[in-house]
C-alpha positions in Angstrom: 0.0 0.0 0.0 2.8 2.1 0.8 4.6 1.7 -2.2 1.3 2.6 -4.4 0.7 5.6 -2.7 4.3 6.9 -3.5 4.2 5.9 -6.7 0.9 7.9 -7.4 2.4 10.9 -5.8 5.5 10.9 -7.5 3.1 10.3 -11.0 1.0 12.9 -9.8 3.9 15.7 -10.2 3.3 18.2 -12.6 6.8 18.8 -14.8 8.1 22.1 -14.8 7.2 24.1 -17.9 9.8 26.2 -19.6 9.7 29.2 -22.2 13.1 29.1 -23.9 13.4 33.0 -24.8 16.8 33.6 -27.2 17.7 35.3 -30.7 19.7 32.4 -31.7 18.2 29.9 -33.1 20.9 27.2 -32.5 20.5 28.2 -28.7 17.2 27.2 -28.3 17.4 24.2 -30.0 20.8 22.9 -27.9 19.1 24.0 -24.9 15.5 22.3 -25.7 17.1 19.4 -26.7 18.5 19.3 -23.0 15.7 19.1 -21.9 13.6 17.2 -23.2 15.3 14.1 -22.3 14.5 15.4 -18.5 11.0 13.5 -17.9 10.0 16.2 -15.2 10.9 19.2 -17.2 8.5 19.9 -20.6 9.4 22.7 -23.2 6.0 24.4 -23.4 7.3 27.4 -26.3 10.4 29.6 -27.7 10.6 33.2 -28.6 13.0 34.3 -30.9 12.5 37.9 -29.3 11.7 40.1 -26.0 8.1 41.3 -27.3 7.4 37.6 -28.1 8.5 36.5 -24.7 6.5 38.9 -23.0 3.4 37.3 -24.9 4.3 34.1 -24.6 5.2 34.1 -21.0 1.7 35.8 -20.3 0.0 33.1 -22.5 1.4 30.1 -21.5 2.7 30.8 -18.2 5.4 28.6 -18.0 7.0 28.0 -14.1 10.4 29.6 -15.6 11.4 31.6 -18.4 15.1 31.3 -19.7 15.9 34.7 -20.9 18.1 35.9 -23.0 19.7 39.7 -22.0 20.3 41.2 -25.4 17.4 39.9 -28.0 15.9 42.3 -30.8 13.0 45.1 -30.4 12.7 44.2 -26.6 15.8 43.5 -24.4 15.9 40.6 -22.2 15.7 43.2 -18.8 12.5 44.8 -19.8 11.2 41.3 -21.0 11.6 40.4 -17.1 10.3 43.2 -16.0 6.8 42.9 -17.4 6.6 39.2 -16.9 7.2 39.7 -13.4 6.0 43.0 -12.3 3.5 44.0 -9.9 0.7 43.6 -12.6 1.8 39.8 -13.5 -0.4 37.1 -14.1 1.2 34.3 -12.2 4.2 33.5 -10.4 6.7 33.1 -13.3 9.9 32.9 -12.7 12.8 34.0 -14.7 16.5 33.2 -15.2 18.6 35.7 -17.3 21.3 34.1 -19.9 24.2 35.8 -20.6 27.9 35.2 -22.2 30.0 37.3 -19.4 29.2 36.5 -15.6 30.6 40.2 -15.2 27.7 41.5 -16.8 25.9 45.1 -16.0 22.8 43.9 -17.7 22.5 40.9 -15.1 22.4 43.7 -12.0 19.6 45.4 -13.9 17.7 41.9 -14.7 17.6 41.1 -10.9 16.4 44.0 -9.9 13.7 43.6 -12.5 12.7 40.8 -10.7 15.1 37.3 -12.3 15.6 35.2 -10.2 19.0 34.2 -10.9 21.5 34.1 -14.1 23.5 31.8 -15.9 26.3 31.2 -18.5 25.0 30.3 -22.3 27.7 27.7 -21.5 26.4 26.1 -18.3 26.9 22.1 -18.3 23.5 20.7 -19.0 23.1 19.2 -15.6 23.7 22.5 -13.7 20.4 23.8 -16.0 18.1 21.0 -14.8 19.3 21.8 -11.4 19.0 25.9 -11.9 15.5 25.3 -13.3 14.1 23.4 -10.5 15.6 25.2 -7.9 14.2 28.7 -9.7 10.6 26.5 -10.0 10.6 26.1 -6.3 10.6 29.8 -5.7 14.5 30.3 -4.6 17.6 31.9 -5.8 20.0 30.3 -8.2 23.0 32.6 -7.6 24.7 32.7 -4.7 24.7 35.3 -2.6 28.5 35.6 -3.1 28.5 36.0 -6.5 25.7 38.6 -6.7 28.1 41.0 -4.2 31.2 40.7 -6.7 28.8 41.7 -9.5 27.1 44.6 -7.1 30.4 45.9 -6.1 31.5 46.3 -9.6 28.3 48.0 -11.0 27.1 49.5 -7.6 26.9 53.2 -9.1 23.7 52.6 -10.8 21.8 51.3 -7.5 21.3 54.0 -5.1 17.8 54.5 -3.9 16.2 57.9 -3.5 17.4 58.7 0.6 13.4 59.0 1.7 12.5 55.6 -0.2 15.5 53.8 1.6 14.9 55.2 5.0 11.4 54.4 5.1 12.1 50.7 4.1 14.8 50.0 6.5 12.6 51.7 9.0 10.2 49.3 8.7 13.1 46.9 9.9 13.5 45.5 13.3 17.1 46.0 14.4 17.4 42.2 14.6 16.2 41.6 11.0 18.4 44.7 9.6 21.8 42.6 11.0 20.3 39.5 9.0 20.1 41.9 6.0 23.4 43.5 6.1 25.0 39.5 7.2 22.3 38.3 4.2 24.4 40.9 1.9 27.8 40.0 2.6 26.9 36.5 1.4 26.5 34.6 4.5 24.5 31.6 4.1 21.2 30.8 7.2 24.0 28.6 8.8 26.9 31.1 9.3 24.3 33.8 10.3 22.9 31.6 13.1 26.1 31.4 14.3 27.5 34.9 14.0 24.3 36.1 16.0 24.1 33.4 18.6 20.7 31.7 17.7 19.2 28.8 16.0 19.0 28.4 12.1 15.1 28.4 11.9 15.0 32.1 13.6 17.5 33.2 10.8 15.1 31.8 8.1 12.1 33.5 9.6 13.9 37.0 10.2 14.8 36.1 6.4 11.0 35.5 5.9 9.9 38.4 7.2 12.4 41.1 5.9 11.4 39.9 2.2 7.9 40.6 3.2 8.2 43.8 4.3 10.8 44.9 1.8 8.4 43.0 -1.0 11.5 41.0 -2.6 11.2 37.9 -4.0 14.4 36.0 -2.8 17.7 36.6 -1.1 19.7 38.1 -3.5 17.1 40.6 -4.6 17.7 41.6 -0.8 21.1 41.5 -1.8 20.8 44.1 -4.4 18.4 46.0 -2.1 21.1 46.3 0.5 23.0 48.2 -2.4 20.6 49.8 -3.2 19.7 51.5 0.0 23.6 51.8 1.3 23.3 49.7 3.9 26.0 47.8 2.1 29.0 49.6 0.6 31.0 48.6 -2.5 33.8 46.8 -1.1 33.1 47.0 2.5 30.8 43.9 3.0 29.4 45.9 6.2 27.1 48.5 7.4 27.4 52.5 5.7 29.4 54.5 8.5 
């Protein structure tokens, strides 16, 4: 009995639907052919453009969208942007492609709401892996690597002063330390033990700072914590 009823829910799994969202032909059909061989992962359509993706993404809604940054007569950041603004239709999620990991564009794509990037090149079982883990509603790069890209192309994310303040005002003192120990790239572990308390506590003063900042993952706080100056260039601590 057991062994039926995992078996039905295991059946019962609904694959992950992708929109593969790239100029280059060739691209799309390497990366589709990728995955189709995954039996939890279904290609559901491809846009050869940004204005096409936006469509498509809004017609089919896939779970994730893999986006290219630079594609004709809409680029890949304001493609992101309208499928996963405030006036979205469902929770799709979107991972950025790009050829450089040192890429401006890629700041400007997670701030427009991707969550995560990843090389054109990327080994085909580190895309299964980025896809499900960007299905699930979580960040596919690492905290560590966001902050090397931020601290490169910081100038462009300051926040007006008044918007800031009034965010990190609406902060508790405890979950403004997570933030700024969030933005130097420490993972839930290493923050437990920096602040002397128990892993779950970190996850829910995680929790509840992306609720009251309205971000969707960690490194979007991560780019928030640019944004605002509670993180400097460099520093990897709090503005003096």
């Amino acid at each position: 009995m057991t062994e039926n009823t995992t078996s039905n829910t295991t059946s019962a799994r609904s694959p992950v639907r992708v929109l593969l969202a790239d100029d280059q032909p060739l691209l799309r059909t390497g990366f589709k052919m990728i995955l189709e061989t995954e039996p939890d992962i279904v290609v559901v359509g491809e846009a050869s453009d940004g204005k096409i993706a936006v469509a498509e993404a809004r017609a089919l809604q896939p779970d994730v969208v893999l986006m290219d940054i630079r594609m004709p007569h809409l680029d890949g950041v304001e493609a992101t942007r309208q499928i996963t603004g405030a006036d979205r239709a469902g929770a799709v999620k979107v991972l950025v492609l790009t050829t450089f990991d040192l890429d401006e564009y890629i700041v400007s794509a997670l701030k427009a709401g991707a969550s995560g990037f990843l090389l054109k090149d990327v080994p085909p079982d580190d895309l299964v892996e980025a896809i499900h883990i960007a299905a699930r509603g979580e960040a596919v790069v690492a905290p560590k690597v966001t902050r090397r890209l931020l601290d490169k192309f910081a100038g462009s994310l300051a926040l007006s002063d008044g918007e800031s303040s009034a965010l990190l005002n609406g902060l508790t003192e405890r979950e403004r330390e997570v933030l700024t120990l969030l933005a130097r790239g420490l993972s839930n572990g290493e923050i437990a033990a920096e602040l002397y308390v128990s892993e779950t506590t970190v996850k829910t003063h995680v929790g509840n700072l992306l609720g009251k900042l309205g971000l969707r993952d960690r490194v979007q706080a991560v780019v928030f914590a640019y944004e605002s100056g509670l993180i400097r260039p460099g520093s990897g601590g709090r503005r003096s």
